[in-house]
C-alpha positions in Angstrom: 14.1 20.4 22.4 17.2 18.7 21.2 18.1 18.7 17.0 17.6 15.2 15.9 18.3 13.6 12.8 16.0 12.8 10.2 16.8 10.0 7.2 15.5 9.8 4.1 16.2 6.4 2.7 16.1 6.6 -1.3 16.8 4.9 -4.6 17.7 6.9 -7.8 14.5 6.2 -9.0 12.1 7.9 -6.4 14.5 11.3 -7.0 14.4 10.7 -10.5 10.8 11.7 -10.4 9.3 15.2 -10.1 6.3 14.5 -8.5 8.3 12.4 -5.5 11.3 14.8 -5.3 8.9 17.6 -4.7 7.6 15.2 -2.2 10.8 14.4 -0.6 11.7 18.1 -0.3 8.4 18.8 1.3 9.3 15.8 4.3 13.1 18.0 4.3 11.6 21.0 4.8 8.7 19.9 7.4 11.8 18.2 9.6 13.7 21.9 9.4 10.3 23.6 10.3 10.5 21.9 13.1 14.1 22.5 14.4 15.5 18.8 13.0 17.8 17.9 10.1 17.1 15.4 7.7 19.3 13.8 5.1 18.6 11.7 2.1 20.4 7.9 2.1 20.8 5.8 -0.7 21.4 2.0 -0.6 25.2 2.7 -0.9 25.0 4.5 2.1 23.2 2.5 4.0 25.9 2.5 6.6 24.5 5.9 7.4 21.1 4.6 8.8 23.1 3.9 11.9 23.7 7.6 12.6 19.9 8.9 12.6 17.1 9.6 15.1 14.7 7.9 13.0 14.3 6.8 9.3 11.3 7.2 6.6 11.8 5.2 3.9 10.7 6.2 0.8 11.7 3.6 -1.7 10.0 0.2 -2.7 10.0 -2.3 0.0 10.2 -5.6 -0.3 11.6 -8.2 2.2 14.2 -9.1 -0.8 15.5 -5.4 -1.0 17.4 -2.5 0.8 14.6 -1.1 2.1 13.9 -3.9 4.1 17.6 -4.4 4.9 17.4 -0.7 6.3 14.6 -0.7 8.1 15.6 -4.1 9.9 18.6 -2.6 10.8 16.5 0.5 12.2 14.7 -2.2 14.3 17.3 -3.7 15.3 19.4 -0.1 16.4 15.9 0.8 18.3 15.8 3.7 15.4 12.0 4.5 14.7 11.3 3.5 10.9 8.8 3.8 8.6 8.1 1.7 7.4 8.6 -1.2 10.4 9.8 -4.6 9.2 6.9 -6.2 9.9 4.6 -3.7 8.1 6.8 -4.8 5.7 7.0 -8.0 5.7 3.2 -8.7 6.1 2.0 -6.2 3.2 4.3 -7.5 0.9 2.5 -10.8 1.2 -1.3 -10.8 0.4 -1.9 -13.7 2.3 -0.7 -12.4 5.1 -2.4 -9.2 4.7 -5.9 -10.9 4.1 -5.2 -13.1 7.1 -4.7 -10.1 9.0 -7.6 -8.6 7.9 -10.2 -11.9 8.6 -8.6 -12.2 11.9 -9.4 -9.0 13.1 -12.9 -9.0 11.4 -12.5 -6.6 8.4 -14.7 -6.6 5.6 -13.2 -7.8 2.4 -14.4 -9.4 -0.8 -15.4 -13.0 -0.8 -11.9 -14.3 -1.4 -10.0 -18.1 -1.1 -6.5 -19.0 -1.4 -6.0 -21.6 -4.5 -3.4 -24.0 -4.4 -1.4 -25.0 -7.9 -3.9 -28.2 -7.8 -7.0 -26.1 -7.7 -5.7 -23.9 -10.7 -8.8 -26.3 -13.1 -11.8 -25.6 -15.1 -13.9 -27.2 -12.2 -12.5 -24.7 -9.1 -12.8 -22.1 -11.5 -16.7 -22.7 -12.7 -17.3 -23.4 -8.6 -16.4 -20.1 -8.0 -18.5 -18.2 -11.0 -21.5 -20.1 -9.8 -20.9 -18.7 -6.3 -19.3 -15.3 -6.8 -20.8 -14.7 -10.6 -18.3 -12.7 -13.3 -16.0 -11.8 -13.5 -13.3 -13.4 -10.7 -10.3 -11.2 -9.7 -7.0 -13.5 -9.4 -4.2 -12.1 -7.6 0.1 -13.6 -7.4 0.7 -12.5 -3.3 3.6 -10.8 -3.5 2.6 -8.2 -6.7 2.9 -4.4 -6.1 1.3 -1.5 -8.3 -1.2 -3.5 -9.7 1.1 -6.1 -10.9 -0.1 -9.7 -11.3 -3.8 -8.1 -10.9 -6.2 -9.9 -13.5 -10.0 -10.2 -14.0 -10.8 -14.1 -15.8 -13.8 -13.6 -17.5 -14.3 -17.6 -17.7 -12.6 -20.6 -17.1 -10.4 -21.2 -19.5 -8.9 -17.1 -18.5 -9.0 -18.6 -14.8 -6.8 -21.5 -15.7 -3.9 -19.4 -18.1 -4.0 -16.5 -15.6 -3.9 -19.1 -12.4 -0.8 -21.0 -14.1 0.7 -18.2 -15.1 1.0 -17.0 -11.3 1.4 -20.4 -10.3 5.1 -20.3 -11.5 5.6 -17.0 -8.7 3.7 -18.2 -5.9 2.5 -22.0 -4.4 -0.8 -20.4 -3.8 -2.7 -17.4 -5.3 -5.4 -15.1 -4.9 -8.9 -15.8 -6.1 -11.7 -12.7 -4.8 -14.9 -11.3 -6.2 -14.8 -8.9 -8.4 -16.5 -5.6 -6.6 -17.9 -3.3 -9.1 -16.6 0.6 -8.6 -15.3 4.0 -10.7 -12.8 4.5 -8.0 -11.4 3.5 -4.9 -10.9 4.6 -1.5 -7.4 6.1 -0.1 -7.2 6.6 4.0 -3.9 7.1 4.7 -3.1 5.9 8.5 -0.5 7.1 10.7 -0.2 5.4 14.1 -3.6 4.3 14.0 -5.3 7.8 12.9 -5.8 9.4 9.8 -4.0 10.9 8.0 -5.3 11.7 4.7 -8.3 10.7 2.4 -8.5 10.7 -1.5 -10.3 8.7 -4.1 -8.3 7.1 -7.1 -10.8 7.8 -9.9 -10.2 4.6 -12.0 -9.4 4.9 -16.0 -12.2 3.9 -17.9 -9.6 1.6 -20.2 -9.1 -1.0 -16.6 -10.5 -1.8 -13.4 -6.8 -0.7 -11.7 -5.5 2.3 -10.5 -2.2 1.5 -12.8 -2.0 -0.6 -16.1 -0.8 -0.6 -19.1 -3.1 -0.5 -21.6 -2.2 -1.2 -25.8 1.8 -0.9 -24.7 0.9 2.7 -22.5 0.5 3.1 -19.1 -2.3 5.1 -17.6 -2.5 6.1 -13.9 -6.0 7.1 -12.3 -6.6 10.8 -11.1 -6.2 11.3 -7.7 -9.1 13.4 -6.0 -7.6 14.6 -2.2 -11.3 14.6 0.0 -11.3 16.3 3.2 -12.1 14.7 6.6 -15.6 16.0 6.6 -16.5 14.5 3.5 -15.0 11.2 4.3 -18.5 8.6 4.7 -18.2 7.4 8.2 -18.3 3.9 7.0 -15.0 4.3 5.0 -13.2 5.8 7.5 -13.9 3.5 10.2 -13.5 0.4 8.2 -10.1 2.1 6.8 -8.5 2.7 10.5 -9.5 -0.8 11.5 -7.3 -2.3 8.3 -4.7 -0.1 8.7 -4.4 -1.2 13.0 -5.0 -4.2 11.8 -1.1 -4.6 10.3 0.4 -2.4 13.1 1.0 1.4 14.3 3.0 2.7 11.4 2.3 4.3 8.3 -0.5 2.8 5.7 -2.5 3.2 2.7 -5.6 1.3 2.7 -7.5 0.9 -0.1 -11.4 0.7 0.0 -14.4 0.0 -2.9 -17.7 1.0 -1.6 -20.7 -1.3 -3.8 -24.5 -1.7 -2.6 -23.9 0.5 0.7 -20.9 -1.8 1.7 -17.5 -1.2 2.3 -14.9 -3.9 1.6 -10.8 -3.1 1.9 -9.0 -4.3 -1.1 -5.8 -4.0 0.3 -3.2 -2.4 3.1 -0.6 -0.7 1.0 3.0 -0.2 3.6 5.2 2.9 1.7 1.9 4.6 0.7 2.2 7.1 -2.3 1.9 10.6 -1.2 3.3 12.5 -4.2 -0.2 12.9 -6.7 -2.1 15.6 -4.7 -3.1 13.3 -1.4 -2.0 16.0 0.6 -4.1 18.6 -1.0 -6.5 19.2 2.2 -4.0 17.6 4.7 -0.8 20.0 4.3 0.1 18.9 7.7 1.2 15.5 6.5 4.9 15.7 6.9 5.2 17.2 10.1 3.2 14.9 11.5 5.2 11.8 10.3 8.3 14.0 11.6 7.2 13.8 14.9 6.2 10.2 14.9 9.6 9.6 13.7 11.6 12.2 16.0 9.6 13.3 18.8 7.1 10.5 20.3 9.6 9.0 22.7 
């Protein structure tokens, strides 16, 4: 088997923190355990993309960023990447994603796309009557539980819908699914590859917020395969090949003995314990990268 070259595309922040260094040195070391090498690339080096065998990026993508610039030029090179440009491209946009995930029959919350018109007290009292309270408003293009907000009422529906009116021509508007934590499958060309829950704090309905000026994170709880509810799993891999083949984070809320995806996350965390009963994690997005051609 020939050495190949692994690269890490990086920003100063992911190795600024401790959790995703140790992270990053864990996808080093699994590309050396298996007779590679692998090299970390910032944004100023971005000429050296050009040079590798394949590229996992591990920095925030957005189709207005380097990552994206990276991975097109991956694409473009006929360089495996994770994540793909158009795993990009459609999870940055949750209109897209939800699209997506109607076409191809995936269960989601009751959701509708609201145009800057429909941002009223009417629209918003039509959809309380027919969803009941509270509404979950969403601006497409938010990351980390950005731009996420509950309205309680109408006159929350309208500030919050104006608010990411001024982002976005059209928002978000979904049913609010009651839960204490959500649903991780991690996906890796089409098949899983881990499972945790996100135990949500008690102080938000998010995995991230801040809360009085702080922000709090939920706990991350890694669940092995066995104990994964068949219903979650299945409805997780169909989100996740939903998008495309690469690497994904969906996100699930089980309520009532149902199972809706909240969302298809590209660049999926895996630096809070995800990994705990899945050590095999890195070398198998190693091969993907390196060895499936």
């Amino acid at each position: 088997m020939r050495v190949a070259s692994l690269g890490i595309f990086v920003n100063r922040q992911t190795v600024a923190s401790g959790d995703q260094l140790h992270s990053l040195i864990k996808c080093r070391d699994a590309a050396e355990d298996l007779g590679h090498n692998a090299d970390f690339i910032f944004p100023a080096e971005i000429k050296k993309v050009l040079k590798t065998d394949g590229l996992f990026i591990r920095h925030n993508t957005d189709p207005l960023n380097m990552a994206f610039v990276a991975a097109k030029m991956a694409s473009l090179h006929n360089i495996p990447v994770i994540d793909d440009p158009s795993s990009i491209q459609i999870c940055a946009d949750k209109i897209n994603m939800y699209y997506h995930l109607m076409k191809n029959g995936v269960p989601i919350p009751r959701t509708e796309f609201i145009g800057r018109k429909d941002v009223c007290p009417q629209r918003a009292t039509e959809l309380f009557d027919r969803w009941g309270t509270p509404l979950v408003l969403k601006e497409p293009g938010t990351s980390f539980s950005a731009r996420v907000e509950k309205a309680n009422d109408a006159d929350e529906f309208v500030h919050l819908g104006k608010r990411f009116s001024r982002l976005s021509d059209i928002i978000v508007a979904q049913e609010f699914i009651r839960s204490s934590y959500d649903w991780r499958i991690g996906v890796l060309d089409g098949q899983l590859l881990y499972a945790c829950k996100y135990h949500i704090p008690p102080e938000t309905f998010k995995i991230q917020a801040s809360v009085n000026g702080h922000i709090v994170y939920c706990r991350t709880e890694s669940v092995p395969m066995d104990q994964i509810p068949s219903s979650v799993l299945e409805t997780g891999l169909k989100a996740a090949r939903s998008i495309g083949g690469g690497l994904y984070g969906v996100d699930l809320k089980e309520s009532q003995g149902k199972v809706y995806v909240i969302e298809v996350n590209d660049n999926p965390s895996l630096d809070d314990g995800e990994d705990d009963h899945y050590p095999g994690i890195y070398h198998r997005i190693v091969r993907k990268l390196l060895e499936s051609n």
